[in-house]
ZAMARGU-4260 file (C-alpha; in steps of 0.2 Angstrom, whole numbers, plus 5000, padded with zeros to 4 digits):
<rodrens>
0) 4822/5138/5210 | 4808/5142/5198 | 4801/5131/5184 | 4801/5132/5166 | 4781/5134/5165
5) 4782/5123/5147 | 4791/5110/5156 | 4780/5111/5170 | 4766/5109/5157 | 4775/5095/5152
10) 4778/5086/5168 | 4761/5088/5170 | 4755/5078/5155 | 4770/5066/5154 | 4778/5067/5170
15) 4775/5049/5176 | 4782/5044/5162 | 4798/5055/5161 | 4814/5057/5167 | 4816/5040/5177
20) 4807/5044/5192 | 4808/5026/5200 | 4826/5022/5194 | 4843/5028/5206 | 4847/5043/5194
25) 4835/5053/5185 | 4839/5060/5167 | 4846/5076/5173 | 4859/5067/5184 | 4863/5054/5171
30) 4865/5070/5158 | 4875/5080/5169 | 4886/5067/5174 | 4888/5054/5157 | 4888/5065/5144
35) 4897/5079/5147 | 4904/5080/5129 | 4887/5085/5125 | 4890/5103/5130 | 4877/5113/5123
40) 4872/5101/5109 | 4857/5096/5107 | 4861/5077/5098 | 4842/5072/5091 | 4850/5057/5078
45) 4848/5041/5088 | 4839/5032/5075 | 4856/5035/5066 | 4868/5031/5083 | 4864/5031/5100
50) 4878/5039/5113 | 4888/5031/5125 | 4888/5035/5142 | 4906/5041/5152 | 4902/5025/5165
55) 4901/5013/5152 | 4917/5016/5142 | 4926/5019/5160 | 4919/5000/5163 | 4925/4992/5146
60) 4941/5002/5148 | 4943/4994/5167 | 4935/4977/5160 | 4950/4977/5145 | 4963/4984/5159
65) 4961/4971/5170 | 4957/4955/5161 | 4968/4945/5148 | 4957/4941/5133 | 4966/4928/5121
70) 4958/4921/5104 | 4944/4910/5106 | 4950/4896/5097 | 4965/4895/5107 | 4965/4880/5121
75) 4975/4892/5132 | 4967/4900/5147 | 4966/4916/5141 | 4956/4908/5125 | 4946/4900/5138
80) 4941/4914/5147 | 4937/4923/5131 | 4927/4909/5126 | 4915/4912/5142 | 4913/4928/5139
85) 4907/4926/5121 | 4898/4912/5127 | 4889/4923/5141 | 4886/4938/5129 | 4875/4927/5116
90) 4864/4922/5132 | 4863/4941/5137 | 4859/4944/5119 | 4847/4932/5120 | 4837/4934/5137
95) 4836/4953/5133 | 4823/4947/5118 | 4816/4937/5129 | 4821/4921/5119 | 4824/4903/5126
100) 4842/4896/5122 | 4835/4881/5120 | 4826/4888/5106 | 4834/4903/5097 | 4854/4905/5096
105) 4863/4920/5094 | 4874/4922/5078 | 4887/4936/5078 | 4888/4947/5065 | 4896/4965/5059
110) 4880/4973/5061 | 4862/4972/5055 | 4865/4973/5038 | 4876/4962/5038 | 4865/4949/5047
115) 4854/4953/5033 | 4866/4949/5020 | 4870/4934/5029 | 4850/4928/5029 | 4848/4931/5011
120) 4862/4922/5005 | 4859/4906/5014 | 4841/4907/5013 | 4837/4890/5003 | 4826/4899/4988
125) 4818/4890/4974 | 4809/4894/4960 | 4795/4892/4969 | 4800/4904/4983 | 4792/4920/4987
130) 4801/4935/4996 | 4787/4949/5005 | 4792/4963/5013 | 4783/4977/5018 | 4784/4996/5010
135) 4795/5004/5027 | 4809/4990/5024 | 4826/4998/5026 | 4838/4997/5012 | 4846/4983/5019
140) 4831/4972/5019 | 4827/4975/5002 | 4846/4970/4996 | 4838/4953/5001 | 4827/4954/4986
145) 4845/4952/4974 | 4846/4937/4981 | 4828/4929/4979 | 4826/4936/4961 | 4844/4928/4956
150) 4837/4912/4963 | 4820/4912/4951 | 4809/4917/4967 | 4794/4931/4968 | 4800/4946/4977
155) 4782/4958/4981 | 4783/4972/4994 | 4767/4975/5002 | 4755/4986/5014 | 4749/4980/5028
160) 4733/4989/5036 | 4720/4986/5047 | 4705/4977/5040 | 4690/4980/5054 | 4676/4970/5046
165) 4685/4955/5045 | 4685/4952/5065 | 4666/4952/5066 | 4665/4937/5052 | 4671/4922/5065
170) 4679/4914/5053 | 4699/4915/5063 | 4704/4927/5052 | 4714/4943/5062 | 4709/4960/5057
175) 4724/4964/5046 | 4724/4965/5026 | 4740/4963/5015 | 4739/4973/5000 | 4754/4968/4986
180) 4762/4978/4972 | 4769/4973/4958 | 4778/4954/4958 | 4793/4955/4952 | 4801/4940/4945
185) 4817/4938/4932 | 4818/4929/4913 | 4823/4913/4918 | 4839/4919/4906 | 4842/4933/4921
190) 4843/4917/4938 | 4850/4898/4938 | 4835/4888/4939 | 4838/4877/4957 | 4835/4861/4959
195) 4817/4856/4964 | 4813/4849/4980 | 4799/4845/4991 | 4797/4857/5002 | 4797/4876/4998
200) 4801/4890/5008 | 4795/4906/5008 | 4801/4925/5017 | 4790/4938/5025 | 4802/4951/5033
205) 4793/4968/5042 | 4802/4979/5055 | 4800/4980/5070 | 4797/5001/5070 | 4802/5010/5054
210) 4817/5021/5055 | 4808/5033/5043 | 4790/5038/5053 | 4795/5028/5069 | 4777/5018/5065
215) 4780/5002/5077 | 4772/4986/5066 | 4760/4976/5077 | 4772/4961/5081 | 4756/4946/5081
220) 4761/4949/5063 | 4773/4935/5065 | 4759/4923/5069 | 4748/4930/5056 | 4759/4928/5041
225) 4765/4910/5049 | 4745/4908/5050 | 4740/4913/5035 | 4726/4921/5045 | 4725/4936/5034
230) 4716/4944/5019 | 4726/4948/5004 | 4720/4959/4990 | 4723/4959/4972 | 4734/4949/4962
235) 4748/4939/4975 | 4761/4924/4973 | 4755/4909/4979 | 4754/4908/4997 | 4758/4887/4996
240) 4774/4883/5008 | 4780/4887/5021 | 4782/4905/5029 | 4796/4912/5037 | 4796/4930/5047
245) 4811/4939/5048 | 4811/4955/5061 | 4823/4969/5056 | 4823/4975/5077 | 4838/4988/5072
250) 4828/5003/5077 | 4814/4995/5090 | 4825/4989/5099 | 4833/5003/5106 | 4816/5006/5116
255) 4805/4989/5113 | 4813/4976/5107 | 4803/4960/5102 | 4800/4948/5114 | 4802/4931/5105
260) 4792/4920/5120 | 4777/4928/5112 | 4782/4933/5095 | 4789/4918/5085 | 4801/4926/5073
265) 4813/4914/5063 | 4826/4927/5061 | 4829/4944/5070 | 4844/4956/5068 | 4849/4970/5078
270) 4865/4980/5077 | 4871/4984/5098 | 4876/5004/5093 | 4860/5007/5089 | 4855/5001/5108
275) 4870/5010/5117 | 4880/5016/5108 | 4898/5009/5111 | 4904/4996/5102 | 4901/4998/5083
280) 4905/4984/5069 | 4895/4971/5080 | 4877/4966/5078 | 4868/4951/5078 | 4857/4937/5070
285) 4846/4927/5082 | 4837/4913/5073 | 4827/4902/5080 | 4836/4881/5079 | 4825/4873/5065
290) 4826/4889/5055 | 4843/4891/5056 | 4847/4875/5050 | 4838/4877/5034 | 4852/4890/5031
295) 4864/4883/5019 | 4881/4891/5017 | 4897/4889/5005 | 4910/4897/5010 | 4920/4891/5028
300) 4934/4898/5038 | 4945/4895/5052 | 4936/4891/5069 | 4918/4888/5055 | 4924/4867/5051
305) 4930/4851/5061 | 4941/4846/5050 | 4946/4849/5029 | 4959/4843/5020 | 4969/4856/5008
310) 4975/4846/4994 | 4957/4834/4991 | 4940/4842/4990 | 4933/4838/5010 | 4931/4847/5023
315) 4918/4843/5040 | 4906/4858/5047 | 4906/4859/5066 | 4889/4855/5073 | 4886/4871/5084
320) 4875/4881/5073 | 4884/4898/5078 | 4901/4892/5072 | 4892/4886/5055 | 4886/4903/5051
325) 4899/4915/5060 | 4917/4919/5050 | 4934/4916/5057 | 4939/4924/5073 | 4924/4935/5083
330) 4927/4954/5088 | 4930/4946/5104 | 4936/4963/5113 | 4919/4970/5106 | 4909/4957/5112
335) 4915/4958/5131 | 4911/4977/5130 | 4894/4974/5125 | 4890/4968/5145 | 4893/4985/5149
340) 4878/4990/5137 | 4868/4980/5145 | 4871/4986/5163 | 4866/5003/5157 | 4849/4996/5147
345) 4845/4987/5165 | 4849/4998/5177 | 4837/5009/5171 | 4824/4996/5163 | 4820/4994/5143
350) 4800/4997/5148 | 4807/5013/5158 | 4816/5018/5143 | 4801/5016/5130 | 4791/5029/5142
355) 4802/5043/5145 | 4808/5043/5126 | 4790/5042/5119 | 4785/5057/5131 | 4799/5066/5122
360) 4794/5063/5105 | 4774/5065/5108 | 4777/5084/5117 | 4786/5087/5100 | 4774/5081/5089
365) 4759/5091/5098 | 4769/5105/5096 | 4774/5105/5078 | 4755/5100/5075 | 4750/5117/5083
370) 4764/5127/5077 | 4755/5142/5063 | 4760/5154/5052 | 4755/5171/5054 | 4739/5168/5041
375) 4734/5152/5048 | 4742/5139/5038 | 4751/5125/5047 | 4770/5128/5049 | 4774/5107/5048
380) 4767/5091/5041 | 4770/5075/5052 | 4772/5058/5043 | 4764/5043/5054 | 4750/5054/5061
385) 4734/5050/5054 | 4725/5043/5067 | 4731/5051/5085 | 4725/5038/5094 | 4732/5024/5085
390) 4748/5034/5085 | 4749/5037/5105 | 4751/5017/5105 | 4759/5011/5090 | 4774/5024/5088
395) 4793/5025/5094 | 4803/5039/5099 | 4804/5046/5080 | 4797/5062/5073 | 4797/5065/5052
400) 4791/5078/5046 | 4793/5093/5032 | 4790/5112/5034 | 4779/5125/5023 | 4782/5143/5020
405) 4766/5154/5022 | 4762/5151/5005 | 4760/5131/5007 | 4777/5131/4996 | 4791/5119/5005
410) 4806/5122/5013 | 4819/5110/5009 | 4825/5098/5021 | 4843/5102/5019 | 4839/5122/5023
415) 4833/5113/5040 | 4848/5104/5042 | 4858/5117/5039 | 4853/5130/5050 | 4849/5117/5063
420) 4869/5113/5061 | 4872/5132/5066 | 4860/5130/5081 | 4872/5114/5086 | 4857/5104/5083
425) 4861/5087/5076 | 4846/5077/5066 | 4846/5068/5052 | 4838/5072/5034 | 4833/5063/5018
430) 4826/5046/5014 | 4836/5037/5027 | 4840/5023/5015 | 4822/5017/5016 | 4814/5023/4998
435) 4796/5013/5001 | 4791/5022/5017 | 4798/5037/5011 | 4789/5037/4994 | 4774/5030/5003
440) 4771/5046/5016 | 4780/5058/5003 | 4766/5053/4990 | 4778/5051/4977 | 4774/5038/4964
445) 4783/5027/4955 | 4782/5041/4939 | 4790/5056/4952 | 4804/5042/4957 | 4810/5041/4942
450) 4809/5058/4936 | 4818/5063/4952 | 4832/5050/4946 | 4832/5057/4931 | 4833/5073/4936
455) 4851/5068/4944 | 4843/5066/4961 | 4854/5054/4973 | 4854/5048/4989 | 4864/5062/5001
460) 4863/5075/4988 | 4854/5094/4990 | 4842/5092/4978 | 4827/5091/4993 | 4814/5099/4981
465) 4809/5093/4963 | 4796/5097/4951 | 4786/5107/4968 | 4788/5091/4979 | 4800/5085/4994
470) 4812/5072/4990 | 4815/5069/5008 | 4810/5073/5025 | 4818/5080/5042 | 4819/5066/5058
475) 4822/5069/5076 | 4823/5054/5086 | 4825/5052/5104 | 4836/5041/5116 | 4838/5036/5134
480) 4847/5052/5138 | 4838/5064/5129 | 4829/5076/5139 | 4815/5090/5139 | 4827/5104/5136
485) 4832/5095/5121 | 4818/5095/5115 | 4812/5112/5120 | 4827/5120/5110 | 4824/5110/5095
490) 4806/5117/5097 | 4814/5135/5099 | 4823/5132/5083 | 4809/5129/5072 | 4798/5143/5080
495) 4814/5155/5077 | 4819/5149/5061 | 4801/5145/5050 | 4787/5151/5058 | 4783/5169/5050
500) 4777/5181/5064 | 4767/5200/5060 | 4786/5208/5061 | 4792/5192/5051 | 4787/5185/5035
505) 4803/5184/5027 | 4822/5179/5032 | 4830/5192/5017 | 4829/5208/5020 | 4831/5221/5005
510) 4843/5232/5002 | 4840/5246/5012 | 4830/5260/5007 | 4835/5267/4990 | 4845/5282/4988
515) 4835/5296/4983 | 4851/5303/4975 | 4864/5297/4960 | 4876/5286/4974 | 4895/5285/4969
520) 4904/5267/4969 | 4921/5266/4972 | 4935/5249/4971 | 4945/5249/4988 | 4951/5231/4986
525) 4959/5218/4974 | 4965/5203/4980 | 4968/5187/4971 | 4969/5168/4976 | 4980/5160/4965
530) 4978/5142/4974 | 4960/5138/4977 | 4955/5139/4996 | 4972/5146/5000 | 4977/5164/5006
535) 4974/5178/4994 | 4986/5194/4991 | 4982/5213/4988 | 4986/5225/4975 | 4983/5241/4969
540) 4982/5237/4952 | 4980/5219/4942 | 4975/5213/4924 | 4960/5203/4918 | 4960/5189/4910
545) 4945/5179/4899 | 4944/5170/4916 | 4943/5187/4928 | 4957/5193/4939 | 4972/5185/4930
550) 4978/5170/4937 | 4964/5171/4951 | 4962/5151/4957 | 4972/5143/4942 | 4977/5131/4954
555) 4971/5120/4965 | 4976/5105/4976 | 4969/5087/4974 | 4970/5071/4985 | 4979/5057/4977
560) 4964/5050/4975 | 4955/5063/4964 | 4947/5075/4978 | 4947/5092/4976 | 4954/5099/4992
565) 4947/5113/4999 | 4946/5124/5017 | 4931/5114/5022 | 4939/5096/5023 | 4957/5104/5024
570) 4958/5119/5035 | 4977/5121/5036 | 4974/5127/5017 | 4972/5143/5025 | 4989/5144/5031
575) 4997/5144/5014 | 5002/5160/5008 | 5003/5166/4991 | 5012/5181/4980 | 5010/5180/4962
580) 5026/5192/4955 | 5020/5197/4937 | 5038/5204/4933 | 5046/5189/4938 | 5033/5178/4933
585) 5034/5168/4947 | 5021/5160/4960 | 5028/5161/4977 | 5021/5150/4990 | 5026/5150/5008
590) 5018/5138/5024 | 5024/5141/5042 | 5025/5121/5040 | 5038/5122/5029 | 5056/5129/5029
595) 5058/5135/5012 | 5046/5143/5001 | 5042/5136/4986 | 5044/5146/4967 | 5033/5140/4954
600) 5037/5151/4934 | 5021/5156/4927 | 5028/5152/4909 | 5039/5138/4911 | 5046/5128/4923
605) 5056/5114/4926 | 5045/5111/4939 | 5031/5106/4924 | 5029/5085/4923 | 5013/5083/4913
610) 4998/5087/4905 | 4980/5077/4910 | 4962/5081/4908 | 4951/5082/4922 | 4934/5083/4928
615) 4932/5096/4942 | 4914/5103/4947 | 4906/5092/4930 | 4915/5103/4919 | 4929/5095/4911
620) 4947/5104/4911 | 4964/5103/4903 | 4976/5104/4918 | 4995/5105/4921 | 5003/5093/4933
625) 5020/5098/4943 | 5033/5086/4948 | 5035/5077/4965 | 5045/5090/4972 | 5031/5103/4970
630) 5018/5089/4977 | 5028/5084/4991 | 5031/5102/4997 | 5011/5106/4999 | 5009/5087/5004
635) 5020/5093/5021 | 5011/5108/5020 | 4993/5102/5024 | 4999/5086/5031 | 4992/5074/5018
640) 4996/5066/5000 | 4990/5078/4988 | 4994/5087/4969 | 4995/5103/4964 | 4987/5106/4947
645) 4983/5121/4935 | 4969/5125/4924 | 4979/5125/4906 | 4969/5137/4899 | 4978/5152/4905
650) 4987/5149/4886 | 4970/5153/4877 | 4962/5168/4888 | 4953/5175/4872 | 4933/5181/4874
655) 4923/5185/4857 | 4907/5193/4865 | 4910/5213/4862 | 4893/5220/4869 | 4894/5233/4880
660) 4879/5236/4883 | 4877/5241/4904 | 4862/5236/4900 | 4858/5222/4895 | 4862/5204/4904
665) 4870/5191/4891 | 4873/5170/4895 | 4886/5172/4883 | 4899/5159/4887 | 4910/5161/4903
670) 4927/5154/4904 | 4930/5150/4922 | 4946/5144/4933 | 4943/5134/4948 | 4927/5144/4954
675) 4912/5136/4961 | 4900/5147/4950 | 4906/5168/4945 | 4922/5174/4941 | 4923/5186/4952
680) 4917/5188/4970 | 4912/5207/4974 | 4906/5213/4992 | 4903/5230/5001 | 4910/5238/5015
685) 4894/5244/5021 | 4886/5225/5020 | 4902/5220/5030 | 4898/5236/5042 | 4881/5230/5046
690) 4886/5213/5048 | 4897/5218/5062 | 4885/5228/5071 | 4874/5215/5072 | 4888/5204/5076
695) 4894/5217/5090 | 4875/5217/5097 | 4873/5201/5099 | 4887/5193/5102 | 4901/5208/5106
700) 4914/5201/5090 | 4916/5206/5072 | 4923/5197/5058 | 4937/5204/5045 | 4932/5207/5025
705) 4945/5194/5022 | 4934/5180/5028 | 4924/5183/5014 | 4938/5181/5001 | 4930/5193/4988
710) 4939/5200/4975 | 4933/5216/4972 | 4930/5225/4989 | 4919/5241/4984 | 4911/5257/4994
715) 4898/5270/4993 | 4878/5265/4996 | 4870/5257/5009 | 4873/5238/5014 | 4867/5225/5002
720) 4864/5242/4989 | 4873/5227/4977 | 4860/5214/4980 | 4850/5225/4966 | 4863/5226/4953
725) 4860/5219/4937 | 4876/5225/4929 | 4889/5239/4932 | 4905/5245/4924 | 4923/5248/4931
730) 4933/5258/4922 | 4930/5251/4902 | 4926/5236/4908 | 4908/5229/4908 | 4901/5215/4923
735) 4886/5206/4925 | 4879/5199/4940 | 4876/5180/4938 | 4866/5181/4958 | 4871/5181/4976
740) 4884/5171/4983 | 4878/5155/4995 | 4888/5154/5010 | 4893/5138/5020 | 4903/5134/5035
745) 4920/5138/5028 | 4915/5157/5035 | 4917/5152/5051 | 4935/5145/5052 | 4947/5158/5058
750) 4964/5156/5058 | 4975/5163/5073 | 4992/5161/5079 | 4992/5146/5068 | 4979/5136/5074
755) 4962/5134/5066 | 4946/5141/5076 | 4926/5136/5072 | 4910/5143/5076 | 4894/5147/5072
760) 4897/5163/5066 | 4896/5173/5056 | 4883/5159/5046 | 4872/5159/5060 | 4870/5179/5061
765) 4866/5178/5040 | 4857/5165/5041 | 4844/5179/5051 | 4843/5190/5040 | 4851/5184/5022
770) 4841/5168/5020 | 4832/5163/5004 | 4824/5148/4997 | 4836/5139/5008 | 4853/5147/5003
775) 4861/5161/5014 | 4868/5175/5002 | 4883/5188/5006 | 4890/5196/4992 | 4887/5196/4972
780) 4895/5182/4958 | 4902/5194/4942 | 4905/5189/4924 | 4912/5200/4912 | 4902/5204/4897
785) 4916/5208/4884 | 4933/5203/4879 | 4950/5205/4885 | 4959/5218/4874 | 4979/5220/4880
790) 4982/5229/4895 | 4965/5230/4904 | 4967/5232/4920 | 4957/5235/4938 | 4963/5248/4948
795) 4958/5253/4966 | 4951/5269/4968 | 4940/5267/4951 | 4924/5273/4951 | 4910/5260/4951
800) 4895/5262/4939 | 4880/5250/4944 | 4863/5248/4936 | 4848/5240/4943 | 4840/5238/4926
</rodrens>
């Protein structure tokens, strides 16, 4: 069988160092075999969470199957054996960071953060203390900072770079240069002054590789700091005390984790998903002995003293440092699946790992370096890459990196994410809750930060671009069983997707060309969704409202809890059918999950328990609430607690602007139901016919108007004629176009014989051809631009008068 001739380009540059060559089963084999679940995923988020392998679970499963694990503290045999194997786990913990038990132990925790948590409460800070940490800290490691400051001590994060003149001076300074920020300190109002003793005690906390540029930190910086053997510039806290070096190994570890017979560390923490995956809600604190007894806690638990009385203030702390510092009963089913881990980690070798994960990551990164647009500018800019040399050595399996249109403008890293989603590519996006090394490679100073915040921007939300600049980046990171073709496909994504070509320098294509004669418009369809996010119903006919189609989504379902439920969290939405009778006045909702339908009166109704006001979408809202009999119906209809409410402004539907004008385009203010943004959706059946053609093409399928769930269904024109519409007239009724409607995933869930289907399509198709700015458009948003006079009506068969003026 033939080669790929890029993977035998790659072989040939990183082959000895790929794929396992000198283990049992190479990476193909261990692929094919442990992670079947994969499929045709392409999983690039192991700085996030590693996977774990089919083997593994089926030894933890077999492990739990067969053996009788009791609670520890018991002194039955079950407790004793579950004893050992905690006991065995903390040495296993401890010789895989290469760290004597005679000189480090091994505290359990949740995880690294809380590890973190754990190190800054106890730390014994003084007013005298200092807390430094470096720029590309995890958010976690700078929580610790709360807990210095409250104490009265510094807090100062730094930079740490390589000062070259200072090893030719012989003077046992190493060639490395702290450079501080600001020091913060608190009023003596803002902390409790402690109680002054002789010796004071200081914390220098680095990690091991940052999870934002995958940058590894040299680790003789834990002798160096403990030294003082450095130069430090500017204004800095006293360096008098004694420093301590905490290691935040969360992320190196996976690949290279510290190896504490050379490096000193007094604290390191590691959560194990991180390494393998499987279990999660475990990590670890391993401190060396004389630095963990400096550790001075309050609170104790059961299995944490040797004796306490309840009714007299005494109680006796156990000697073992690990019961001191650990809480109550262990995870102790966790901890005996963490051997299993382990076998996986040695059987293939950690130095082995580190190899073939880096050989992933450094093909990538010469690839998006040399990537171009059609005119010569670069397609992406790496973080972590300005010297290559010093980058081949000192970085982990990580790539960061942002991506430029031809015109140097940015694409925003949520457009990547997105599209990368409907290539079932999973990576991660944003900050990564590390806001130094992300301001740091971003060049955002402190002055952009707070504009951004100011501007609204939070961690996890789309606003990836402000004021020109990214607020975030794109990471792909590699594990154990990643592989070339993951690699190469991720690759393919980005040429695909953002590298303009001769043929290609946009990803929206314009309407057709123009007509060259007057074009005739006509309505086909009306439909109306009552209920936001459930089923819709035709007619022929239908009124307006202030709001648009009367009583089109004037209701909407909510969690107990506040959420606003909708398709995308709550796909069995689309079961719900709805018929609004206008003569009757009366909602009808039916749900194959339910026996009975449901009548709601449009008027009145005993069905009516209160009003409430509401904050929906940041717009606040007078809504009506039904009685638990309504509730409880569409609770059993989407199989969770929820609320059916209704805007309450269907009793006020009165418009004052009277400009008719086709055109002109007014703000004047819109009244909306439960719409995201327009009051009407409007789509074409010529757009809808060109999207199947290219669906038919490609993937032999098509996909029904319905999926859409316009409104207004109109004819006449070519496809996407109404991208250029400005504003058009239906009947005596004037609209404006607010813009293009942005689509997400909720197009591709189907419903058929009542189960819910995914895919990638139709998103992926549009997202080809009907992509701008990082938003994929189908379809037009309308407002009406006059008031509601009685009986104004829609009628299908009316003709449509557009203007693109």
């Amino acid at each position: 069988m033939s080669i790929n001739p890029e993977k035998e380009r790659f072989l040939k540059e990183f082959g000895p160092g790929y794929g396992y060559p000198n283990s049992p089963n190479n990476v193909d084999h261990i692929r094919a075999t442990q992670f079947k679940r994969l499929n045709d995923v392409v999983y690039l988020d192991h700085a996030g969470a590693t996977l774990y392998s089919e083997s593994q679970m089926e030894d933890v499963f077999k492990d739990l199957n067969s053996t009788l694990y009791g609670n520890p503290h018991s002194q039955s045999n079950c407790g004793n054996t579950t004893g050992d194997t905690v006991g065995d786990a903390r040495r296993q913990i401890l010789s895989f960071f290469n760290a004597s038990p005679s000189e480090y132990k091994c505290i359990f925790t949740s995880g690294t953060t809380a590890a973190l948590k754990l190190i800054g409460e106890t730390f014994p800070w003084s007013n005298d203390s200092t807390y430094m940490y470096t720029m590309e800290n995890h958010n976690s490691v700078l929580g610790i900072r709360e807990y210095a400051l409250g104490k009265g001590a510094a807090a100062v994060a730094v930079d740490i770079e390589d000062n070259a003149d200072v090893d030719q001076r012989g003077e046992g300074k190493s060639g490395i240069k702290v450079v501080p920020h600001t020091v913060q300190r608190r009023s003596e109002s803002g902390y409790r002054k402690t109680e002054q003793t002789s010796d004071t005690y200081n914390l220098f906390a680095f990690p091991s590789e940052c999870n934002f540029s995958g940058l590894r930190f040299d680790l003789d910086l834990v002798n160096v700091i403990k030294e003082g053997s450095y130069e430090i510039q500017g204004t800095s806290p006293s360096r008098s005390g004694r420093w301590m070096v905490l290691i935040d190994a969360a992320k190196g570890s996976a690949t290279l984790p510290p190896d504490l017979s050379k490096y000193k560390a007094d604290f390191v923490v590691v959560s194990f998903y991180k390494l393998f995956g499987y279990p999660t809600g475990i990590g670890a604190l391993i401190a060396r002995n004389e630095s963990a007894k400096l550790l001075k806690k309050t609170y104790f638990s059961g299995g944490t003293v040797a004796a306490s009385i309840a009714d007299v203030d005494f109680y006796k702390r156990r000697d073992g440092i690990e019961e001191y510092l650990e809480d109550g009963t262990l995870p102790f089913v966790s901890i005996a699946s963490l051997h299993h881990g382990f076998k996986i980690l040695n059987s293939l070798t950690m130095s082995a790992i580190s190899r073939h994960t880096k050989s992933l990551a450094s093909y990538v990164r010469n690839a998006l370096l040399n990537m171009r647009h059609v005119n010569g500018n670069r397609v992406c800019t790496l973080y972590g890459v300005n010297d290559y040399e010093l980058l081949r050595k000192n970085t982990g399996p990580t790539v960061t990196f942002n991506l430029r249109r031809p015109d140097g403008s940015w694409f925003g890293y949520r457009e990547v994410e997105k599209l990368a989603s409907l290539s079932n590519i999973q990576l991660r996006t944003g900050c990564f809750c590390n806001p130094g090394a992300c301001a740091k490679h971003l060049g955002l100073s402190r002055s952009d930060l707070l504009s951004n915040i100011e501007a609204g921007h939070i961690c996890w939300d789309d606003r990836d671009i402000l004021h020109g600049k990214p607020t975030g980046a794109v990471r792909v990171s590699f594990g154990y069983m990643s592989t070339f073709e993951d690699g190469s496909k991720f690759l393919m994504f980005i040429e695909s997707s953002f590298v303009s070509s001769p043929s290609q320098l946009t990803y929206f294509e314009k309407p057709f060309d123009p007509e060259t004669v007057t074009t005739r418009y006509f309505l086909k369809s009306i439909i109306i969704y009552p209920i936001k996010s459930c089923a819709g119903f035709r007619v022929e006919s239908w009124p307006l409202s202030s709001t648009g189609l009367l009583h089109d989504r004037e209701w909407l379902l909510k969690s107990l809890s506040g959420e606003i439920l909708t398709q995308k969290k709550v796909p069995e939405m689309g079961f719900i059918t709805t018929v609004v009778d206008l003569k009757l006045g009366l909602l009808t909702v039916e749900s194959p999950r339910c026996k009975e339908k449901l009548e709601i009166g449009l008027t009145s109704s005993e069905l009516i328990a209160e009003r409430e006001v509401t904050e929906i979408y940041s717009q606040r809202y007078d809504v009506q609430a039904y009685c638990n009999e309504v509730d409880t119906w569409f609770s059993y209809a989407i199989g969770r607690p929820c609320k059916l409410i209704r805007n309450y402004a269907f009793e006020n539907n009165i418009c004052s602007n009277k400009n008719r004008n086709i055109r002109m385009r007014r703000d004047v203010e819109t009244k909306l139901n439960f719409v995201n943004e327009g009051q009407l959706l409007l789509i074409s059946e010529e757009s809808i016919s060109d999207l199947n053609n290219r669906l038919r093409s490609k993937l032999h399928t098509e996909v029904n108007i319905t999926r859409f769930r316009p409104n207004l269904v109109v004819s006449g024109g070519n496809p996407y004629s109404e991208d250029g519409w400005t504003n058009l007239q239906i009947g005596e009724r004037i609209f404006t176009s607010v813009g293009g409607c942005n689509r997400c995933q909720m197009i591709n869930t189907t419903f058929l014989g009542g189960s819910v289907q995914r895919s990638n399509e139709p998103l992926a198709t549009l997202a080809s051809y009907r992509r701008l700015k990082g938003k994929i458009y189908f379809g037009i948003l309308l407002k009406m631009c006059d008031s509601i006079e009685q009986d104004s009506w829609l009628r299908v068969g009316q003709e449509i008068i557009a203007s693109t003026e």
